[in-house]
C-alpha positions as CSV (number, residue, x, y, z in Angstrom):
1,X,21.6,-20.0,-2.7
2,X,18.2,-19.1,-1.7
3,X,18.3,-16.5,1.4
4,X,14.6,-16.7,3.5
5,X,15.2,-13.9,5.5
6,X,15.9,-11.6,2.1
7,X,12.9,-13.1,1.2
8,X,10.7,-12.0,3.4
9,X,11.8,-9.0,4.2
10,X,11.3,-8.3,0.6
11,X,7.9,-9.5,0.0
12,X,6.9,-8.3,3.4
13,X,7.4,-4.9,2.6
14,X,6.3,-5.3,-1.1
15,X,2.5,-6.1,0.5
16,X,2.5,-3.2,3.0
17,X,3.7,-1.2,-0.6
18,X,1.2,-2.8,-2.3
19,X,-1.9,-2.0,0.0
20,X,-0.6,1.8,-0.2
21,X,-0.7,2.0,-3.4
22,X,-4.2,-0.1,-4.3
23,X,-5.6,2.8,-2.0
24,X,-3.9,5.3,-3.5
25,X,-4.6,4.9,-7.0
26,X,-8.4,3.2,-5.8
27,X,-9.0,4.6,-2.4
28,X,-10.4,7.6,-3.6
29,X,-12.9,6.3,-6.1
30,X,-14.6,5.3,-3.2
31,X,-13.6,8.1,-0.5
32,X,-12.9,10.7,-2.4
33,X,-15.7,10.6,-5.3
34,X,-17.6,14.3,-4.5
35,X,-14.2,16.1,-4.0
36,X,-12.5,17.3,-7.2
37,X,-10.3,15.5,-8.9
38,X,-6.8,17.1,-7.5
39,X,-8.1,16.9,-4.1
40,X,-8.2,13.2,-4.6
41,X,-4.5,13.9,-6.6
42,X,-3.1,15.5,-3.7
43,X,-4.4,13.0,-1.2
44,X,-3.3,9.9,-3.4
45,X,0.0,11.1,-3.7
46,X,0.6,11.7,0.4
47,X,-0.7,7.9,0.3
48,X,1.9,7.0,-2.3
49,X,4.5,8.3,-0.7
50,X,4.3,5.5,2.4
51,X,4.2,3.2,-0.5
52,X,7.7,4.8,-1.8
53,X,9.2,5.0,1.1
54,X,8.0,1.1,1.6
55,X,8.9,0.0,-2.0
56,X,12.5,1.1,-2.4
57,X,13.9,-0.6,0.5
58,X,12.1,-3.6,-0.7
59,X,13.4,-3.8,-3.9
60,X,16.9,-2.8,-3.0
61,X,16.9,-5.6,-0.2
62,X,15.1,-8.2,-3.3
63,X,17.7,-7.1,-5.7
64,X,20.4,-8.9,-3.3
65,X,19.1,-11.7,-4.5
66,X,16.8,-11.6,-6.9
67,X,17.4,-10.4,-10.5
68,X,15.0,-7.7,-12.0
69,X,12.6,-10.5,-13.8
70,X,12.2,-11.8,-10.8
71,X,11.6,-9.1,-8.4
72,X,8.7,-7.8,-11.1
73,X,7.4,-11.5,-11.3
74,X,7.1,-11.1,-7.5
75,X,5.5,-7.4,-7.4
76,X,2.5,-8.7,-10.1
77,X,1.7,-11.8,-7.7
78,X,1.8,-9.5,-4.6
79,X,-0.3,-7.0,-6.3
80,X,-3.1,-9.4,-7.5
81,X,-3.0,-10.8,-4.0
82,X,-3.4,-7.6,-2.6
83,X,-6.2,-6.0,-5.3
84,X,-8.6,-8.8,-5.3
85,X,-9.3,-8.7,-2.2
86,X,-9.2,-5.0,-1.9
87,X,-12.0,-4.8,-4.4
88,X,-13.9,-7.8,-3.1
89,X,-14.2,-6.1,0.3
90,X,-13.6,-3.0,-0.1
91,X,-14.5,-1.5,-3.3
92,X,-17.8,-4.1,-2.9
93,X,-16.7,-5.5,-6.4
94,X,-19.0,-8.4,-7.2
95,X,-16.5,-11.7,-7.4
96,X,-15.3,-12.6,-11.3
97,X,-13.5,-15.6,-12.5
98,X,-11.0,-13.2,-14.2
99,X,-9.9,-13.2,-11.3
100,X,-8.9,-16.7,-11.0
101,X,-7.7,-16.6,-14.7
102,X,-5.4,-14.0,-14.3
103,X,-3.8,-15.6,-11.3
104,X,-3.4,-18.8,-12.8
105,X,-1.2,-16.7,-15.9
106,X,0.8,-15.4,-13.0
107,X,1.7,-19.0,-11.8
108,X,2.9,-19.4,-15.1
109,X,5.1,-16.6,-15.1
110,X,6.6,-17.7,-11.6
111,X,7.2,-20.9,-13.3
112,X,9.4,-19.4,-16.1
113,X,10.7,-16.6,-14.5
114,X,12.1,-18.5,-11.6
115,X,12.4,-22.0,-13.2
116,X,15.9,-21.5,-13.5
């Protein structure tokens, strides 16, 4: 019923996805902040691209198993996972207990997204 190794291929390469795109669409706030805007355009988008060529496979590997719900359920999780941190560390965004809040709505959604 439940396959591991589909599993974590799929959210393996969802969080090497994931940390593509936070610094793709974020990166350049940071790195990219005296160059003009489609500079930082141009860059982001080479930087999205890894997360393309990263995402699709993961999702068609997911969607094996898991149904669209679910494989969106899963992105959200990974990408709050990956984010937080990301702007703890490296954006030097002071800690919030949204943080915390929102994760505790995405356990909820696991729970009735996958409750069945």
């Amino acid at each position: 019923m439940f396959n591991n190794v589909v599993f974590w291929q799929t959210t393996s390469l969802l969080v090497l996805s994931n940390i593509f795109m936070t610094f793709a669409w974020y990166g350049h706030l940071q790195n990219l902040s005296d160059k003009r805007w489609f500079i930082a355009a141009i860059i982001s988008w080479m930087i999205a691209l890894f997360e393309y060529l990263l995402q699709v496979p993961a999702n068609r590997i997911g969607f094996t198993q898991f149904d669209l719900a679910e494989l969106k359920i899963l992105q959200e999780v990974i990408t709050l996972c990956v984010f937080v941190p990301f702007a703890i560390f490296y954006m030097k965004e002071p800690i919030n207990l949204d943080y915390l809040w929102a994760g505790l709505c995405l356990v909820g959604a696991v729970y009735f997204i996958f409750r069945s």
